[in-house]
C-alpha positions as CSV (number, residue, x, y, z in Angstrom):
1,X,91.5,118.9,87.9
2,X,88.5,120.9,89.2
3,X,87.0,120.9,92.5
4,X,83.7,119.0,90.7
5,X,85.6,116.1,89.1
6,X,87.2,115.8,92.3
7,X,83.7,115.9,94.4
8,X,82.4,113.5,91.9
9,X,85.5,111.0,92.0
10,X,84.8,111.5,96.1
11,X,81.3,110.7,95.7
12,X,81.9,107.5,93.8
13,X,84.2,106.2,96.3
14,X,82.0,106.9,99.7
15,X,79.1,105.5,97.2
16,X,81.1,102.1,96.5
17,X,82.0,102.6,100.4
18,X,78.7,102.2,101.3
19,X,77.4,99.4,98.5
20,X,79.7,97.3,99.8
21,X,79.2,97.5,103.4
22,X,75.9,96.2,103.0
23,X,77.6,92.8,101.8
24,X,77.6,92.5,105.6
25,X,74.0,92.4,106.0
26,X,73.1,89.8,103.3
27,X,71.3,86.9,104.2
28,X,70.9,83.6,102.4
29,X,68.9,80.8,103.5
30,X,71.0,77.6,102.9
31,X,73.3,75.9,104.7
32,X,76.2,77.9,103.9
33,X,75.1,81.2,104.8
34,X,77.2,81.5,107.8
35,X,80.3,80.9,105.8
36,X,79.2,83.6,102.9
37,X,77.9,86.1,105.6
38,X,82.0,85.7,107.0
39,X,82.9,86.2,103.8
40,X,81.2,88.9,103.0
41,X,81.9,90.7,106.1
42,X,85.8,90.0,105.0
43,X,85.3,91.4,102.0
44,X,83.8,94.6,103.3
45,X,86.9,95.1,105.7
46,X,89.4,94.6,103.1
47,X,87.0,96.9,100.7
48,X,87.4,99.5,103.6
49,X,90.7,99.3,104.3
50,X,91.6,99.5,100.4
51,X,89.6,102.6,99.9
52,X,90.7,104.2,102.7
53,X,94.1,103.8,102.0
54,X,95.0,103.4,98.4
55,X,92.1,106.6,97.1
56,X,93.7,108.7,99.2
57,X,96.9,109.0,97.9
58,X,96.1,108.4,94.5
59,X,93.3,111.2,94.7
60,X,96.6,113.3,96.1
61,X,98.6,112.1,93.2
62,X,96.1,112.7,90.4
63,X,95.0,115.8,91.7
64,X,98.4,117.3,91.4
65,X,98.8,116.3,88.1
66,X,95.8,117.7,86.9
67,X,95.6,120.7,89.3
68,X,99.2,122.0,88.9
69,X,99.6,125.2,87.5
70,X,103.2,123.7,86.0
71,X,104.8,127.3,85.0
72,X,108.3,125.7,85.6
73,X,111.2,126.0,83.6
74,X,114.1,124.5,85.6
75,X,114.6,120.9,85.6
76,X,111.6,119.4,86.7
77,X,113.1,115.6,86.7
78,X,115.0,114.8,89.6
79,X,115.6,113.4,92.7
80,X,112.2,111.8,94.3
81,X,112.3,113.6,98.2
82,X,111.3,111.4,101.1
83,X,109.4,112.7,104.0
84,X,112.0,111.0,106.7
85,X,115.1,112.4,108.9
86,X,117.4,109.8,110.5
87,X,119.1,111.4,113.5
88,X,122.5,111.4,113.7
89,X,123.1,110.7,110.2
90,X,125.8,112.5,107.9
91,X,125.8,112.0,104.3
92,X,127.7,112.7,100.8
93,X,125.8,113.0,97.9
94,X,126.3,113.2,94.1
95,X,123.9,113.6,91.9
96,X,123.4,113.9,87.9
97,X,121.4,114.7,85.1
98,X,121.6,114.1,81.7
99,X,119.2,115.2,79.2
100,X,119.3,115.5,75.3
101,X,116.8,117.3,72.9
102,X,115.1,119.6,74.4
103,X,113.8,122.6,72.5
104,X,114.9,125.9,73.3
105,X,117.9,124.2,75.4
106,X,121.8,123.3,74.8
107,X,122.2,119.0,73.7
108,X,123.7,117.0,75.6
109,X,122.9,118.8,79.0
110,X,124.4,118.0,81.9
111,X,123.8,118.6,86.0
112,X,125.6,117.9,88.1
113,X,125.0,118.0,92.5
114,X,127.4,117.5,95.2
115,X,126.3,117.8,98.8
116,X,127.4,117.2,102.4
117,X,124.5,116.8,104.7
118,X,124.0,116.2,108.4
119,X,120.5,115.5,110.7
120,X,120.0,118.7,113.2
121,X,118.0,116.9,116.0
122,X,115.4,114.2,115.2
123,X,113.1,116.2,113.0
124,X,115.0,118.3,110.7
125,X,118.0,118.0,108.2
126,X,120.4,120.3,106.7
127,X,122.4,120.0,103.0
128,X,124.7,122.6,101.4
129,X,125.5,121.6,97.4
130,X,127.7,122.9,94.9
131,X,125.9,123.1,91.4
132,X,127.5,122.7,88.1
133,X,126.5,122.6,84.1
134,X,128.2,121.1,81.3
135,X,127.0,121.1,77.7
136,X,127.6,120.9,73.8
137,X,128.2,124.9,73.7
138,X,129.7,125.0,77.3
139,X,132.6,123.4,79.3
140,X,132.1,122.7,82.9
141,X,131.6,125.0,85.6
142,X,129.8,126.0,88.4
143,X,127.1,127.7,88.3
144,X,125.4,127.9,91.8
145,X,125.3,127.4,95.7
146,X,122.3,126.1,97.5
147,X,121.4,125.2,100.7
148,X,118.2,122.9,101.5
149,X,116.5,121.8,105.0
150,X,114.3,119.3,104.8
151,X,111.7,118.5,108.1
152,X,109.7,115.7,108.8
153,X,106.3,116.5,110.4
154,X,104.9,113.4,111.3
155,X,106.1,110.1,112.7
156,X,106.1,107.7,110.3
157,X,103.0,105.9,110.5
158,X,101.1,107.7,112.6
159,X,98.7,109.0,109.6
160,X,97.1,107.9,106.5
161,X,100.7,109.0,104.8
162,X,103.8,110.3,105.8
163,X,104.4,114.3,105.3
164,X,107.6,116.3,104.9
165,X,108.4,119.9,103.9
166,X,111.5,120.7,101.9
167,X,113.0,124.2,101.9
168,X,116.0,125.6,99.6
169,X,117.8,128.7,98.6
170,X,119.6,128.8,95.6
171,X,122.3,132.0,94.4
172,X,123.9,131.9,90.9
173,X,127.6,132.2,90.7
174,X,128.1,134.5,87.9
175,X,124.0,135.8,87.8
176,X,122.4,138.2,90.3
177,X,119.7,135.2,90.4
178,X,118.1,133.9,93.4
179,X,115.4,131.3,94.0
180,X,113.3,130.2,96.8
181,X,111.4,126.7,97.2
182,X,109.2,125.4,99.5
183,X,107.8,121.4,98.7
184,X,105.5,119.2,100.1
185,X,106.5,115.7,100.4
186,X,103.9,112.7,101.2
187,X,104.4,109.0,101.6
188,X,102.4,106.4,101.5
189,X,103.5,102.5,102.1
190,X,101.1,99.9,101.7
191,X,103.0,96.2,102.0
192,X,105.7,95.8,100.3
193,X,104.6,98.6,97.7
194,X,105.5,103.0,98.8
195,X,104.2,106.1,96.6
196,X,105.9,109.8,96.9
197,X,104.5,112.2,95.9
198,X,107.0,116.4,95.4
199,X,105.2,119.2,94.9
200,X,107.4,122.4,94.9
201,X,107.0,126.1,94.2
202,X,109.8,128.0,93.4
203,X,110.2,131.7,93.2
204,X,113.0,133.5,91.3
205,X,114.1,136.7,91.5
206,X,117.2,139.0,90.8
207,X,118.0,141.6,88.7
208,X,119.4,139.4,85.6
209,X,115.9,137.4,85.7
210,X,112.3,138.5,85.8
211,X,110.7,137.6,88.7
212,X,108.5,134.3,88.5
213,X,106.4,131.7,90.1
214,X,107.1,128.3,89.5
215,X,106.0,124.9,90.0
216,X,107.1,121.3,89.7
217,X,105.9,117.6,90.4
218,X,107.0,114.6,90.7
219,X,105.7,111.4,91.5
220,X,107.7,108.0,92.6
221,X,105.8,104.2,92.8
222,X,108.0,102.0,94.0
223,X,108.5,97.9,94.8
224,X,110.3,96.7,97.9
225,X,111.9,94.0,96.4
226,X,115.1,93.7,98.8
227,X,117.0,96.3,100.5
228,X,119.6,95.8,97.6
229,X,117.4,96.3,95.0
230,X,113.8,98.0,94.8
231,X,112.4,99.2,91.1
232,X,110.4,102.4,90.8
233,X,108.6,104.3,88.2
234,X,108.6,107.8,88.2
235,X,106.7,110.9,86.4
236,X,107.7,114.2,86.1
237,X,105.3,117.4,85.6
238,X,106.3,121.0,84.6
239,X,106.1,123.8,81.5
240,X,108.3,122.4,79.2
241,X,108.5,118.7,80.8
242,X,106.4,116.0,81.1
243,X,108.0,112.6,81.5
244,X,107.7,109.1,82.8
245,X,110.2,105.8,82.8
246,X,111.7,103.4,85.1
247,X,113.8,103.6,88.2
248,X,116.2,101.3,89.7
249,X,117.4,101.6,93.6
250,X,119.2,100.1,96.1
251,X,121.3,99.9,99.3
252,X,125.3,98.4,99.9
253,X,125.6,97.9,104.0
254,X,129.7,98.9,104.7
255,X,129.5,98.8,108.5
256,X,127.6,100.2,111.4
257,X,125.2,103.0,110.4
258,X,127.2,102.8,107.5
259,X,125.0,103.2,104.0
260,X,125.7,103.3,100.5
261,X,122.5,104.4,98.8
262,X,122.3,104.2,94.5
263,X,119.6,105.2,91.7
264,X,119.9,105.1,88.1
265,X,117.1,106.0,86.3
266,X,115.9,106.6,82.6
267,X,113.0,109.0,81.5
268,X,111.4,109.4,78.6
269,X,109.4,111.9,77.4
270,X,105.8,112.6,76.9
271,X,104.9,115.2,74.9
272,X,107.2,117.6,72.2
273,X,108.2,120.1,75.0
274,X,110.1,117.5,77.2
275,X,114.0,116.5,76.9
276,X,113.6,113.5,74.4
277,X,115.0,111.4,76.8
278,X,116.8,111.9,80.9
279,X,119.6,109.9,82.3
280,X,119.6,110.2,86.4
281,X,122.4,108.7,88.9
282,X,122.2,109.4,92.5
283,X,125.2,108.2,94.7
284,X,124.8,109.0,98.6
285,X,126.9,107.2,101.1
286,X,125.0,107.9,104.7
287,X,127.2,107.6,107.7
């Protein structure tokens, strides 16, 4: 998106800001001007408050879409990152992808993730994962190490949305590959309802790759329902992937600070360059 759509998309809002502030000032000579004048004034403070917390994130949101320079060609579709570190946590995760016609890639992909993580104070936690691939043309193996730190910079609540950086480093197995990312993680929750927005930007280097910059996005929407059970929908940005579809999520209590924490998702694609369609499990039991 360029920086005039965006001034002009800024201008409309302070514009419709401003018409309807003046609802407050309207006066009506009949006996039920007091009432309409409350009213209106109502209206104005839920006008306010809806603009200045729904626009901004979804200026955030749409602006990434539009503005990204999407040069990546890893897998874009993936876990959703939230800006938040629980102290004293530990956690085992698995994750997995599966994907099937892409062009240019192996059917019948598969990723898989499996992590031990643990919080390092209150503001900062640390994962280490093993990586492996499986495919049509490939059995299963490994195929890299990464570690990942993720720190929450505010407190959530205290701003307009939450924010988080991510960082990882990951090394090929067999490859003299390397890659670096750094993503910014926002949240905002109004009522029952939370967006997420992942931006990352990943560099590659090594001497069996050439050296690139890439990016990715992804975006989350998602329903608190019930702590058991909370739907999502999710879209994915990159190179070679654009992609939307529904999420399901959820949380199992099994004791005292005790978690089991589930998503299954399934993504479909939205132009010819994307994986036709993604299956995505996540499995992560918090203790």
């Amino acid at each position: 998106m360029a920086i005039r759509d965006l001034c002009i998309i800024t201008a409309l809002g302070n514009t419709a800001l401003k018409t309807v502030s003046k609802c407050s000032f309207i006066s009506i000579n009949s006996a039920f001007s007091p009432v309409f004048a409350l009213s209106c004034r109502r209206s104005s403070h839920y006008a306010k408050v809806s603009i200045k917390y729904f626009l901004p994130p979804l200026w955030l949101i749409i602006g990434l879409i539009q503005a990204s320079p999407v040069v990546a060609d890893g897998a874009v579709i993936d876990k959703i990152y939230h800006p938040y570190v629980d102290a004293l946590e530990q956690e085992v995760e698995y994750r997995m992808l599966f994907q099937d016609d892409q062009p240019g890639l192996s059917d019948d992909l598969q990723l898989h993730r499996l992590s031990y993580g643990h919080s390092i104070g209150a503001r900062w936690f640390g994962e280490i994962y093993l990586v492996g691939v499986k495919s049509d043309d490939e059995s299963f193996e490994v195929t890299a190490y990464e570690l990942e730190a993720k720190w929450q910079l505010t407190e959530q609540g205290e701003f307009w949305a939450d924010w988080g950086l991510l960082f990882e480093i990951e090394e090929e197995t067999d490859l003299d590959i390397w890659e670096f990312s750094t993503g910014l993680l926002v949240e905002k929750e109004w009522g029952q309802w939370s967006s997420t927005a992942n931006f990352i930007v990943t560099q590659e280097w090594g001497k069996d790759i050439e050296d690139e910059l890439e990016t990715a996005l992804g975006v989350q929407l998602r329903y608190r329902y019930s702590r058991q059970l909370e739907p999502a929908v999710e879209i994915y940005k990159g190179e070679d992937t654009f992609a939307l579809g529904p999420v399901l999520m959820g949380d199992i209590n099994t004791g005292i600070r005790r978690n089991l924490h589930w998503e299954t998702g399934f993504i479909f694609a939205l132009d010819d360059k994307s994986p036709n369609q993604t299956v995505r499990l996540l499995l992560e039991y918090e203790f």
